[in-house]
N, C-alpha and C positions, 0 to 999 in steps of 0.2 A: 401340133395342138396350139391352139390359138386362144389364149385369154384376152377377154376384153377391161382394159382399163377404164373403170369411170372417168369422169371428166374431173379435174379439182375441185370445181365447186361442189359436185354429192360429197367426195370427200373430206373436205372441208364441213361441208353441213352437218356429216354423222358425229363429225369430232367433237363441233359447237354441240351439238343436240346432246354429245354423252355428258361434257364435261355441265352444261347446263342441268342436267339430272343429277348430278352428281351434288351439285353448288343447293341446288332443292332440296336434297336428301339432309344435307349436315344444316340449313337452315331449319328443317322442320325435329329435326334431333335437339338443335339448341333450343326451338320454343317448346319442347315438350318438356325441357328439362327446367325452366322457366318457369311454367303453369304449374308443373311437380311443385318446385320447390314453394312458390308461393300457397297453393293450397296443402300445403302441410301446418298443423302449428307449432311442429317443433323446429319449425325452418326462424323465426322471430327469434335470431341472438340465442340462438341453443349455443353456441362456439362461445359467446360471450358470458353465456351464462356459468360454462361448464370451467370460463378460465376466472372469472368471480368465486366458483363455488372451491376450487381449488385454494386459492389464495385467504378464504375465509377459513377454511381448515389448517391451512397452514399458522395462519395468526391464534388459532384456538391453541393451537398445539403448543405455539410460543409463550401465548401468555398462560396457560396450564404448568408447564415448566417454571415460568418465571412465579408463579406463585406456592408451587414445590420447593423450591429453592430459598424464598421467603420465608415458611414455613418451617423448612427443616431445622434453623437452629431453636427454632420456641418449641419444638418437640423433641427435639433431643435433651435441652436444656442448656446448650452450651449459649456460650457470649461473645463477643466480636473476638477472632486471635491476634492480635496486636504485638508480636512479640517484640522485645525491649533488646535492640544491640548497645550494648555498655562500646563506648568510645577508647578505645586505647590506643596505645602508639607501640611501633612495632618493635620500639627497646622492652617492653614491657610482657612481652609474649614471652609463655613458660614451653618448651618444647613439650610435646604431647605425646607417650610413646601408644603405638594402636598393638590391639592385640590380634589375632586372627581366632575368631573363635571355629571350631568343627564345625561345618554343618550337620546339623539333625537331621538324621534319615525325613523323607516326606510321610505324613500320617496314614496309616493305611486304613481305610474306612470296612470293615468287618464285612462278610457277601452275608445278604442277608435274604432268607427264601419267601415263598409266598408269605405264609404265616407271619412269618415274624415282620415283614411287610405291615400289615394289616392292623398286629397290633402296634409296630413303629406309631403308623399313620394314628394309627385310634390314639397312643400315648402323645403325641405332638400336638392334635386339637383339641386335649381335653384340657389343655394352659390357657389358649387360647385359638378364637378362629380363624381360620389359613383357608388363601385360596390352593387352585390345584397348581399354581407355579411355584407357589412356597414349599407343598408339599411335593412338589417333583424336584425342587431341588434340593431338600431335607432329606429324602429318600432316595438320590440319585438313580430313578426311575426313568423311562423315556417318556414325551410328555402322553404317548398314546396310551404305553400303562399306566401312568398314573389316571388318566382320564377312564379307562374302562375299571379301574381299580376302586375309584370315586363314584363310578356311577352303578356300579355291584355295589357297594356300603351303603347307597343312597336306596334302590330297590330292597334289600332288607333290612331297609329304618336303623339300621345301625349310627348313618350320618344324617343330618338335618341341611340342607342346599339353600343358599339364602340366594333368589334369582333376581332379587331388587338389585342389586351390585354386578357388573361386569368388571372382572372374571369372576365365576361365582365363590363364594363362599361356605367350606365346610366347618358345621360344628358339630361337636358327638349327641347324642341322645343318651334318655334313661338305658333301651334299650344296648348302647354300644360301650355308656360304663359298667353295665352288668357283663357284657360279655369281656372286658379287657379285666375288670373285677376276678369274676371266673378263672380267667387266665392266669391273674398273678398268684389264687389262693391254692392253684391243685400243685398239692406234693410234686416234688422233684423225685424220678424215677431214677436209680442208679445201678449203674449195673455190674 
């Protein structure tokens, strides 16, 4: 059997001809990727924008903080702590004997069930209004109970939802001191 070998040059030619199709293909991939991007408008500094908008949140965040901290001793009431070391010399030092006190067992917080849940919650916002991070951690709830716990109280008017604030805030109603009312005045049953 006898194959016939082309001459080099068709050889050569089909080489040049593939890799020139080839060199055509990824030119016309980069200009479409090119017209893309220019006729987009979110192609205009969307990277630049997105690393601006980060950093201006970041700055919010600082100076939020930084004026919580300002804040906190004109609401607490306290005053700069400066505390005063008296100067002595080490002839003058009185031996100090320490005592070891027992530790105190840690507090055990009582299990408390649905109900008394409820009126817990209802007795905590009727001092004052709490959001539901106050009252999940006053209730030692998870935050998903307390949240579906908060929004059953809110569906039977028991609680009032203040949604001007993020995280919202609960306050009790007529409705929900009648019923914590209720609760406190019915006889103790014993058995």
């Amino acid at each position: 059997m006898l194959i016939e070998i082309p001459d080099p040059e068709v050889i050569l030619g089909i080489v040049v001809a593939f890799l020139g199709g080839l060199f055509a293909l990824y030119i016309i991939y980069k200009i479409k990727q090119l017209i893309n991007r220019k006729a987009s408008p979110e192609f205009f500094g969307s990277e630049r924008l997105e690393f601006y908008e980060k950093q201006l949140i970041d700055m919010k965040i600082r100076l939020d903080s930084l004026d919580i901290s300002k804040e906190s001793p004109k609401i607490i009431g306290l005053q700069e702590y400066r505390p005063e070391v008296p100067t002595s010399s080490p002839q003058d030092e009185i031996p100090v004997q320490t005592r070891s006190r027992p530790r105190s067992q840690a507090r055990r917080t009582p299990q408390i069930d649905y109900h008394n849940t409820v009126d817990y919650v209802l007795g905590l916002i009727t001092e004052r209004p709490m959001t539901s991070r106050d009252i999940q951690i006053a209730s030692q709830r998870s935050r998903e109970h307390t949240a579906r716990l908060m929004n059953k109280l809110y569906k039977e008017g028991v609680v009032e939802r203040n949604t001007k604030t993020k995280p919202y805030s609960y306050s009790i109603t007529d409705k929900g001191l009648a019923r914590l009312g209720a609760k406190k005045n019915l006889p103790e049953v014993t058995a």
